[in-house]
C-alpha positions as CSV (number, residue, x, y, z in Angstrom):
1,X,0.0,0.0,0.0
2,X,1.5,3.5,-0.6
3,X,2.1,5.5,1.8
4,X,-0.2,8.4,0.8
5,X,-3.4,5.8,1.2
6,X,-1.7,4.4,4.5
7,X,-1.9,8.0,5.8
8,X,-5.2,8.4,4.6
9,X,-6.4,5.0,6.6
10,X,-5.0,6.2,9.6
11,X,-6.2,9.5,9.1
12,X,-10.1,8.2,8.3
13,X,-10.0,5.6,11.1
14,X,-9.2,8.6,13.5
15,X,-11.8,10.6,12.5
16,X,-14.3,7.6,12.1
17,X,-14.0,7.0,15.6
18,X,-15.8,10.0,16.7
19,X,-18.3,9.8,14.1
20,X,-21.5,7.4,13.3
21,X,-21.7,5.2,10.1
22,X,-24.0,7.3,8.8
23,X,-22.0,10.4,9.4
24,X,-18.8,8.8,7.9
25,X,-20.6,7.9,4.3
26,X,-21.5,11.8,4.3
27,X,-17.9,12.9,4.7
28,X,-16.7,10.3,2.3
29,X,-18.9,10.6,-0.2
30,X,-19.1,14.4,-0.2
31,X,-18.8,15.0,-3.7
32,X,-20.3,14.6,-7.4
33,X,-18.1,13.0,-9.9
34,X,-20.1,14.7,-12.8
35,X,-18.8,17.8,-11.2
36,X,-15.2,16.6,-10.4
37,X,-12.2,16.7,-13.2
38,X,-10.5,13.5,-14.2
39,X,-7.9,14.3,-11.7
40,X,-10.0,15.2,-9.1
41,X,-11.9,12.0,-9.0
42,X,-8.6,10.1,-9.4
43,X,-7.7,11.7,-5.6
44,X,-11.4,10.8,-4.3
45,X,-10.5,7.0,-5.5
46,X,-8.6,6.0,-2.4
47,X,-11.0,6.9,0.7
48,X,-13.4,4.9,-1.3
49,X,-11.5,1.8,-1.7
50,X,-10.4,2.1,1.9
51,X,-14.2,2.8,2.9
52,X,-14.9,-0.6,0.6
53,X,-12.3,-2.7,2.6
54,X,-13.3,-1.4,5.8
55,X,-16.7,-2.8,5.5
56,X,-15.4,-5.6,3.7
57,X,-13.0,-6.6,5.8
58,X,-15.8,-6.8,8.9
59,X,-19.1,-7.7,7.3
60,X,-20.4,-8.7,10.7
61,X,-20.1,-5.5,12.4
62,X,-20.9,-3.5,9.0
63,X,-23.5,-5.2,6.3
64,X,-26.9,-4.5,8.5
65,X,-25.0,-0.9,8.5
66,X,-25.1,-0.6,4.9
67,X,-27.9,-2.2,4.6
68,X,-29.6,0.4,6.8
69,X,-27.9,3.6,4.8
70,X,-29.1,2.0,1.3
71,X,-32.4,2.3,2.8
72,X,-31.9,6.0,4.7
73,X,-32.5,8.9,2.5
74,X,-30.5,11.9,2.6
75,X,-26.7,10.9,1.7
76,X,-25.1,11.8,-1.9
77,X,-26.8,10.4,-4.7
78,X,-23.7,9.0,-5.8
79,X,-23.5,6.9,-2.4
80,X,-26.7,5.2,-3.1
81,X,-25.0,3.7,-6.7
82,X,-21.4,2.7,-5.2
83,X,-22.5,1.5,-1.8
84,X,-25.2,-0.7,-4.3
85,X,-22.1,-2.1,-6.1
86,X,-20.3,-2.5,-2.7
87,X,-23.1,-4.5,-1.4
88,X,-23.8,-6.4,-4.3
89,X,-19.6,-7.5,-4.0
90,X,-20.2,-9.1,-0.7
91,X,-23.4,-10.9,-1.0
92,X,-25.6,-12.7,-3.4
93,X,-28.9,-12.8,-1.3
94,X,-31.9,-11.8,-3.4
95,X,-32.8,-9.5,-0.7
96,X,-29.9,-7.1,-1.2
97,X,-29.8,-7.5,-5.1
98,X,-33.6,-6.3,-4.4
99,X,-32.5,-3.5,-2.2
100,X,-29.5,-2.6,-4.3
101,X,-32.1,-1.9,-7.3
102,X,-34.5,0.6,-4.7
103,X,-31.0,2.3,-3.6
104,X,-29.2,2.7,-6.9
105,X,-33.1,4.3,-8.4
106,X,-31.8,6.9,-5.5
107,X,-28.6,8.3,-7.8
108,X,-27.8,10.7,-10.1
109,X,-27.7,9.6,-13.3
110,X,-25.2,12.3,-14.3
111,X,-22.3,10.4,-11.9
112,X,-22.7,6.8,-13.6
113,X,-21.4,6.0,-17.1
114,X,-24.2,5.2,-19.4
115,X,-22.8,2.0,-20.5
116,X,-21.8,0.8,-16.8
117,X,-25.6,1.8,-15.6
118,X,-27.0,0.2,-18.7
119,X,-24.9,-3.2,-18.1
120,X,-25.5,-3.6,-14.4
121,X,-29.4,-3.1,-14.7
122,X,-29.2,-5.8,-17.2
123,X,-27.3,-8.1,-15.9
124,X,-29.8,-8.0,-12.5
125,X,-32.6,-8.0,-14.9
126,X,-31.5,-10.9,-16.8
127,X,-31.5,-12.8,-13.0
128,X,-34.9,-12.1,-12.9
129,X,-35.2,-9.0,-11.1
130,X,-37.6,-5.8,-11.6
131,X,-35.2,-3.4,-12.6
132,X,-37.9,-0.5,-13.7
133,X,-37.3,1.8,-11.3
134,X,-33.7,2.5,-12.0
135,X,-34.7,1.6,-15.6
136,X,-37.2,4.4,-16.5
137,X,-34.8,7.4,-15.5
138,X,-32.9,7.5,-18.7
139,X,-36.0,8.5,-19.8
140,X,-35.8,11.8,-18.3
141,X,-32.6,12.4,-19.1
142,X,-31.6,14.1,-22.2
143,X,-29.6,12.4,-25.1
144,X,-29.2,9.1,-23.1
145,X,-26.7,7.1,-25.2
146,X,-23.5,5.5,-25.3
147,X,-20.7,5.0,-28.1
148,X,-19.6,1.4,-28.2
149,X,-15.8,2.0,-30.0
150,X,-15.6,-1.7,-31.1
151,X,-18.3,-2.1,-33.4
152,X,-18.3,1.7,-34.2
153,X,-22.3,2.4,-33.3
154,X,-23.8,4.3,-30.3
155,X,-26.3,3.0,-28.3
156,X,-29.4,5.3,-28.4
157,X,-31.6,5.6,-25.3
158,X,-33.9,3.4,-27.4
159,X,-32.0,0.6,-26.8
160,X,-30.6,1.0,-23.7
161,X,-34.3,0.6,-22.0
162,X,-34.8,-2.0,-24.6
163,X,-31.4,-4.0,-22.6
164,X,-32.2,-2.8,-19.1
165,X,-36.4,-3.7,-19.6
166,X,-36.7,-6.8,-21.9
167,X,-34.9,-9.4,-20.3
168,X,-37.1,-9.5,-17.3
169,X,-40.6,-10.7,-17.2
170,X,-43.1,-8.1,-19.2
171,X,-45.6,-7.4,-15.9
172,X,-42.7,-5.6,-14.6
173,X,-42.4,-2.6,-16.7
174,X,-45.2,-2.3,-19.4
175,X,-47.8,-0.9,-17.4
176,X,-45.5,1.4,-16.0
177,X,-43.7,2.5,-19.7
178,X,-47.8,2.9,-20.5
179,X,-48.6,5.3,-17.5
180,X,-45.9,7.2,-18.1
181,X,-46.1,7.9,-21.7
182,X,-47.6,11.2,-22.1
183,X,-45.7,13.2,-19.6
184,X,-42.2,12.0,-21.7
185,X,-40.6,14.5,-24.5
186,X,-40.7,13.0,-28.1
187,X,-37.5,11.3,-27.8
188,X,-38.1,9.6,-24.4
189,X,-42.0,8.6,-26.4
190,X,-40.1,6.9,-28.9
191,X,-37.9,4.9,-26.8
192,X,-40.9,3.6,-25.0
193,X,-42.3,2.6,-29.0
194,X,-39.2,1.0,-29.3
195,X,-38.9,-0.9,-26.1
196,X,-43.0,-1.9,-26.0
197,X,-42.4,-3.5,-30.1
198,X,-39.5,-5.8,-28.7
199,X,-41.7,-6.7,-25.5
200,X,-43.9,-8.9,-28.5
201,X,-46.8,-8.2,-25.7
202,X,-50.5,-7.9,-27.0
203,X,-51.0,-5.6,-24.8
204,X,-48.0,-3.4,-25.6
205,X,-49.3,-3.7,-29.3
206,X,-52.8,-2.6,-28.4
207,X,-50.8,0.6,-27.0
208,X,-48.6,1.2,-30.1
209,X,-52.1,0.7,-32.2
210,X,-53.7,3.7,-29.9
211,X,-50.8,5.8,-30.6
212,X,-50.2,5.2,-33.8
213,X,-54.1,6.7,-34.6
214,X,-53.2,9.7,-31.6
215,X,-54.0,13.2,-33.1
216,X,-53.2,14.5,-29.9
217,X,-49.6,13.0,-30.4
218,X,-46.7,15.0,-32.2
219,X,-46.5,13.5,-36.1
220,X,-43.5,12.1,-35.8
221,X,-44.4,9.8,-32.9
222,X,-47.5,8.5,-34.0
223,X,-45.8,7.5,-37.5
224,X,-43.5,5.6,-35.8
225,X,-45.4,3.9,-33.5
226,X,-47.1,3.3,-36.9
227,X,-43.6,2.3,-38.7
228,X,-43.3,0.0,-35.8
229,X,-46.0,-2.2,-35.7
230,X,-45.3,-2.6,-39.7
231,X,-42.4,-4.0,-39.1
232,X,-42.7,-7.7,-39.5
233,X,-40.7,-8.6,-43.2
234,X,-37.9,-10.8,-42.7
235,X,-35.1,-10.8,-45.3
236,X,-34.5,-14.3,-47.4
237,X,-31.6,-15.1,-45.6
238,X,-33.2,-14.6,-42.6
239,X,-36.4,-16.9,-44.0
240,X,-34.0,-19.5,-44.5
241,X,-32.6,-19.3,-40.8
242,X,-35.8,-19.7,-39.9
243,X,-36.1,-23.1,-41.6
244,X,-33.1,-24.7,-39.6
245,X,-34.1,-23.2,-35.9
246,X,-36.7,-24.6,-33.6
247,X,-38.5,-22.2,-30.9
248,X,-36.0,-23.4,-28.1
249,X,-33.4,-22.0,-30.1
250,X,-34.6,-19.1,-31.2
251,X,-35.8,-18.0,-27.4
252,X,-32.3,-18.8,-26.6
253,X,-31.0,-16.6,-29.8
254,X,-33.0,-13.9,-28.2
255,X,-31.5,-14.8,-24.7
256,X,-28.2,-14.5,-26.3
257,X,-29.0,-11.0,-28.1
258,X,-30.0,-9.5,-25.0
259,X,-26.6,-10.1,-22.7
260,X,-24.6,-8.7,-26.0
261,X,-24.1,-4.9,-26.4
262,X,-22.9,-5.0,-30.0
263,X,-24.7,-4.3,-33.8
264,X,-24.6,-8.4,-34.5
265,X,-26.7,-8.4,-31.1
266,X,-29.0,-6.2,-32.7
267,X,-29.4,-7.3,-35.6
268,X,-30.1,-11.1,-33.6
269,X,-32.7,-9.4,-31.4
270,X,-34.5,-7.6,-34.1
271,X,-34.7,-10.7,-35.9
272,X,-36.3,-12.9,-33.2
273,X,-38.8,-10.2,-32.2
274,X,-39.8,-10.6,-36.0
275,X,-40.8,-13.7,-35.4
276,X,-42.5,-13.9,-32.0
277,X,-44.6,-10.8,-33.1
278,X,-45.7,-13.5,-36.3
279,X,-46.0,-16.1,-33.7
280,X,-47.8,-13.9,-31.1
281,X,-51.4,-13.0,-33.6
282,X,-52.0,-10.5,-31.0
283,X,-55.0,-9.4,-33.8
């Protein structure tokens, strides 16, 4: 350990000794990355690591503590995201995973990369987890994306509630993507089209049919939701896939797309929704 973050142990543990739990996640998490330079975030990294292998290092005498602060209101949003990830390091309980979610729906979404809050709401989602409430935030927040370098293609918001939403079971979030519809700007509307046509829900369709025939609804989101439900052809190539795959494998196909963040994923995903929106007959 260098000496600068031994310094900074002792220094913490001093000062922690006068202070509650509670009171020592303020004064360690008294900041904002989004509002911190590269280089000041780089000299915030080592109280937090200490912080994680303090609690680490004596779960008994510390989980129920985090536990109990996940649950508090009050601390730095950005508390409520990396005390998630610390708890979700030190136990697999579907309890915490479940109180992980409700804390990390608490942060700001300006303090998380878009591709890291993407991927962990995913992965829990793909365990089975409601993830909705973290989930539907992106909605609110303007020009939601993320660039994936390797396959040169950004991820629009569209997608990203698509990868956070889908892979969990559809009662969790299609009611709620439906309440919330009309107070969203046009952007944040068309995500929701996008994320209710790879849902292959009747219900979702019956939506999408509604809003498609919307006066009341800016042109360019009704003719999309219009575009949307349309969208059924498959390619020849993609015919003849069809003709050498049986349902388990295509569900699996689809299983596959969804833990992927690539164009190839995409195209896989788009693909099978094809053809369980042929399979569904919702009309």
């Amino acid at each position: 350990m260098k000496i600068t973050q031994i310094l900074l142990l002792i220094f913490i543990s001093s000062v922690a000794l006068g202070q509650t739990f509670s009171e020592e996640i303020d004064n360690i998490y008294n900041f904002q990355p989004s509002k911190l330079t590269d280089k000041e975030q780089e000299l915030k990294m080592p109280s937090l690591d200490i912080f994680w292998s303090k609690v680490g290092g004596d779960t008994i005498h510390y989980l129920n503590q985090l536990r109990a602060e996940l649950r508090n209101t009050g601390h730095n949003p950005f508390f409520y995201y990396d005390g998630s990830g610390l708890l979700l390091s030190l136990t697999n309980s579907k309890a915490d995973k479940e109180l992980a979610i409700e804390a990390i729906a608490k942060c700001d979404l300006d303090d998380i990369s878009q591709r890291v809050y993407v991927r962990t709401l995913n992965h829990l989602a793909k365990e089975g987890f409601d993830v909705t409430k973290p989930a539907i935030k992106i909605l609110y927040a303007e020009k939601y994306s993320f660039f994936i370098p390797q396959h040169a293609m950004v991820f629009n918001q569209g997608y990203c509630l698509t990868y956070m939403l889908v892979p969990q079971q559809n009662k969790f979030y299609i009611d709620t993507l439906i309440a919330i519809f009309k107070d969203l700007d046009t952007n944040a509307q068309k995500s929701v089209i996008t994320t209710l046509w790879f849902a292959c829900d009747c219900k979702s369709d019956d939506f999408m049919e509604t809003i498609s025939m919307d006066k009341n609804l800016p042109i360019i989101v009704s003719d999309y939701a219009k575009r949307m439900i349309g969208y059924t052809q498959l390619s020849n190539d993609q015919k003849a896939y069809l003709n050498i795959i049986d349902k388990a494998q295509l569900q699996e196909l689809r299983k596959s797309a969804l833990s992927r963040f690539s164009d190839e994923a995409i195209d896989e995903l788009d693909m099978t929704t094809r053809i369980l929106r042929k399979q569904n007959k919702c009309h």
